[in-house]
N, C-alpha and C positions, 0 to 999 in steps of 0.2 A: 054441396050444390049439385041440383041432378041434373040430367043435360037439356032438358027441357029452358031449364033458367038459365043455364048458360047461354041456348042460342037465342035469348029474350035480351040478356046482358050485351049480349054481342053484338048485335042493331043498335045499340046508344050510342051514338056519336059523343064524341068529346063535349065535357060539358055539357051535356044530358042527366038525368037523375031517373034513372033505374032503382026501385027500391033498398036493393039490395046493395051494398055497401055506400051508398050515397052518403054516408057519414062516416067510413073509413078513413084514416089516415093518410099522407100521402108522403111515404117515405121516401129519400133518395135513395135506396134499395135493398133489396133482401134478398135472401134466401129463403128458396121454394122446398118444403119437405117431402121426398120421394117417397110417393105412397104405391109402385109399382113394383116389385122385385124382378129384377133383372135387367132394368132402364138402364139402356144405356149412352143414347143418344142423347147428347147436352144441349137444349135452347133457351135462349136470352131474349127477352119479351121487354121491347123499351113500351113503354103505355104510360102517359100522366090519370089517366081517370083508373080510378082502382076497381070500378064496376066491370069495365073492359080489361082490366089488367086480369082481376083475378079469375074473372070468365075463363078467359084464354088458358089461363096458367091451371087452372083445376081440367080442363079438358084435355089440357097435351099430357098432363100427368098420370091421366086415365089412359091414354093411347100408349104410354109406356114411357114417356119421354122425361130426362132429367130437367128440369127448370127454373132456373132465376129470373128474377124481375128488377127493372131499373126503373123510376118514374124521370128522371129528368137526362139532360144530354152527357154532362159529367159524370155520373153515376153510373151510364149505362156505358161509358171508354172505360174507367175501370172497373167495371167488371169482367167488361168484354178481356182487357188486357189479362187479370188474375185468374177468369175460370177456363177461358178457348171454348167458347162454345162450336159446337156443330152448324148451329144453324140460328141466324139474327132473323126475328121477328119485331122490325120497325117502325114505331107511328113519325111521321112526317115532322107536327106540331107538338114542340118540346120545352119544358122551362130550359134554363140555362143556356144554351146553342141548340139547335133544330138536329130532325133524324138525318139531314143529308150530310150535316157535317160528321156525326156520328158516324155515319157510315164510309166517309174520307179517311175518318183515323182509325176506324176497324181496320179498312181497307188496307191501310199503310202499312200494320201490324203483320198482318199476318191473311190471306184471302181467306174469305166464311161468305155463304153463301148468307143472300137477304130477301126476306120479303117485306116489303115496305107497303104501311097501311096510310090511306090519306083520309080524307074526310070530302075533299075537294075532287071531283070529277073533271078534271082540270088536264088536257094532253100535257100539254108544257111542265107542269110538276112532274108527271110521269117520265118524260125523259128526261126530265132534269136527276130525278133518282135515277135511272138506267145508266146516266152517263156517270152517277159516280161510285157506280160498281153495283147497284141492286140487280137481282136477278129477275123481281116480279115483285107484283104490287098487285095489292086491291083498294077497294071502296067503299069506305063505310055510308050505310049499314053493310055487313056482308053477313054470310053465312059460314056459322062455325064450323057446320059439315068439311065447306070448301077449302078453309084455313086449314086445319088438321090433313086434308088431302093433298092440298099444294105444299105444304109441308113436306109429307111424305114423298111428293114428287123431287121434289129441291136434293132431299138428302141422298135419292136413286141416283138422279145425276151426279151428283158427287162422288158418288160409291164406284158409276161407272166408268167417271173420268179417272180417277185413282187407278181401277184395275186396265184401263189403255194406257195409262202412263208407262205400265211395266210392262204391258207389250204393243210398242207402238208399230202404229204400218209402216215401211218404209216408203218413202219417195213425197212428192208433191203434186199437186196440182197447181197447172198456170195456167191463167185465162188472159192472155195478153200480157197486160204488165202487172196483174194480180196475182203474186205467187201466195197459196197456201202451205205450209209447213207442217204436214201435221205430226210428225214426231217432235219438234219442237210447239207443238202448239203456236207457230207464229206466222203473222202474214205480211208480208211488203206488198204495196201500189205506190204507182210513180218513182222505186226506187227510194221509199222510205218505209220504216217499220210503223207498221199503226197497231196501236194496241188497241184490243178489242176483251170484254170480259166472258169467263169463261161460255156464259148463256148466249153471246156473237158470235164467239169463236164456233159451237157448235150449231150454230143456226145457218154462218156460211157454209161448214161445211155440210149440212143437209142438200141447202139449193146444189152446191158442187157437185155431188157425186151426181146429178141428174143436169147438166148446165144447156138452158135452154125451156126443159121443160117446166111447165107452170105445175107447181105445188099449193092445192088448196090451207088454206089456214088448218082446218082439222087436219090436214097430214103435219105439217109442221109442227102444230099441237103435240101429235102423237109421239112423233121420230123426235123433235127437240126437248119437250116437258115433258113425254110419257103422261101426259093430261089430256083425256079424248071426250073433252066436255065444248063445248060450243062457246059457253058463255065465256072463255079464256082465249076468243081469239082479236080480241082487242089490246091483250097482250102480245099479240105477234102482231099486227099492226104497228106497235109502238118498238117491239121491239126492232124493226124489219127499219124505223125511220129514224133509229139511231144507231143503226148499222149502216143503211149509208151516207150520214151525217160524215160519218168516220173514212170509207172506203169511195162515196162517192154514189151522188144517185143513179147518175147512170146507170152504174151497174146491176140494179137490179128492179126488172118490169115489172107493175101493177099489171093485174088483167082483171078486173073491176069486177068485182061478184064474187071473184073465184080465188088466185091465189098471188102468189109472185114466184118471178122467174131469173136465174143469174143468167146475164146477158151474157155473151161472150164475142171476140172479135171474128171476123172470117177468116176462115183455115184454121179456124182452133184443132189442133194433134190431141188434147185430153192431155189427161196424165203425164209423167216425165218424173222419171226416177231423181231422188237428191243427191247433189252431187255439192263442192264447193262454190260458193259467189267470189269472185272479184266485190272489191270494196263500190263499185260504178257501177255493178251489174242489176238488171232486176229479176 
């Protein structure tokens, strides 16, 4: 399939009929043949339409990428359990149970980052996936270019959160009663721990190291997704509004046009080295 037909494949929405495989079979799942030498990155592609599936799967295989395919929601836990992919490539709308549950018991398993595909332009699905653990999502139709790139972005942050793990900063950041932790990667407000996923976690600390000042969408683009494309800042939009779902709206101001800003209290001191909590502390 040359890429021209994939990114024709790749515009059909579910249940659409694209010439090409519209009479394909619709397996609960297989194995993808690496036609790349030296692939080493593993991605798992949940898709019920085999026109989009195998789009997809012939394209990342060309970019280098190792690849399986699941068509239904069962199929695609285990495989996700048996092979550990790098990187879950999720359609929403699934036989058997849906992509968000998929992506609960991914989650559960073992963390993998996700991009989750919908059909539905729909905010509320979007954070409905965010909140249970996707890292980003698109809209079909979309562009294969853009898949393969956000791809590639997902799997940097991962690369680069991996290599901070082994040398983390010391100390903290507290904004009042918002402590950031970033050698543990963890944050308390109000004196309780909130979990945030890893694409939160480094999205607070963007606003943080700047607290106060408004960060346009394309910078956060750039500093959080390392994606300095425009059309991906409705993904910081969504994800910015279930971040403070989480930590509280307050905390962080729209500035309408432009970007958002982590609020802080007056007399905020910055910074503060880590040190032990009291079990009451914040």
């Amino acid at each position: 399939m040359d890429r021209n037909h994939q990114e024709k494949a790749s515009a059909t929405a579910p249940g659409g009929h694209a010439e090409a495989g519209a009479a394909a079979e619709r397996p609960g799942h297989h194995s993808a043949t690496v036609t790349t030498p030296g692939a080493q990155r593993r991605v798992l592609v949940v898709e019920d339409d085999p026109t989009i599936v195998e789009a997809i799967a012939a394209r990342l295989r060309a970019e280098g990428f190792l690849v399986q395919t699941a068509a239904d929601g069962p199929a695609a836990v285990e495989t996700a359990t048996a092979w550990h992919p790098d990187l879950l490539i999720l359609d929403v709308m699934l036989p058997g149970f849906d992509g968000l549950e998929v992506c609960r018991r991914v989650q559960a398993q073992r963390p993998v980052p996700v991009l989750m595909l919908t059909a539905r332009d729909d905010e509320t699905d979007m954070l409905v996936g965010l909140g249970v653990g996707a890292d980003d999502y698109m809209t079909k139709p979309f562009s294969m270019r853009e898949l393969v790139a956000r791809s590639h972005v997902l799997l940097r942050r991962i690369e680069r959160a991996a290599v901070a793990a082994t040398t983390p900063r010391p100390g903290s950041v507290r904004l009042g009663d918002l402590e950031i932790d970033r050698t543990q990667r963890r944050v308390r407000a109000a004196g309780k721990d909130i979990h945030l996923t890893p694409t939160e976690f480094d999205l607070l600390m963007c606003l943080a190291r700047s607290p106060r000042a408004v960060l346009t969408r394309e910078q956060l683009l750039a500093e959080v997704w390392d994606w300095a494309d425009a059309s991906g800042t409705r993904t910081v939009d969504s994800h910015v509004k279930a971040l403070r779902r989480k930590i509280g709206a307050e905390r962080i101001r729209t500035v309408h046009g432009v970007g958002y800003a982590l609020e802080t209290p007056p007399g905020f001191a910055g910074e503060t080295p880590a040190r032990p909590q009291a079990a009451n502390e914040v």
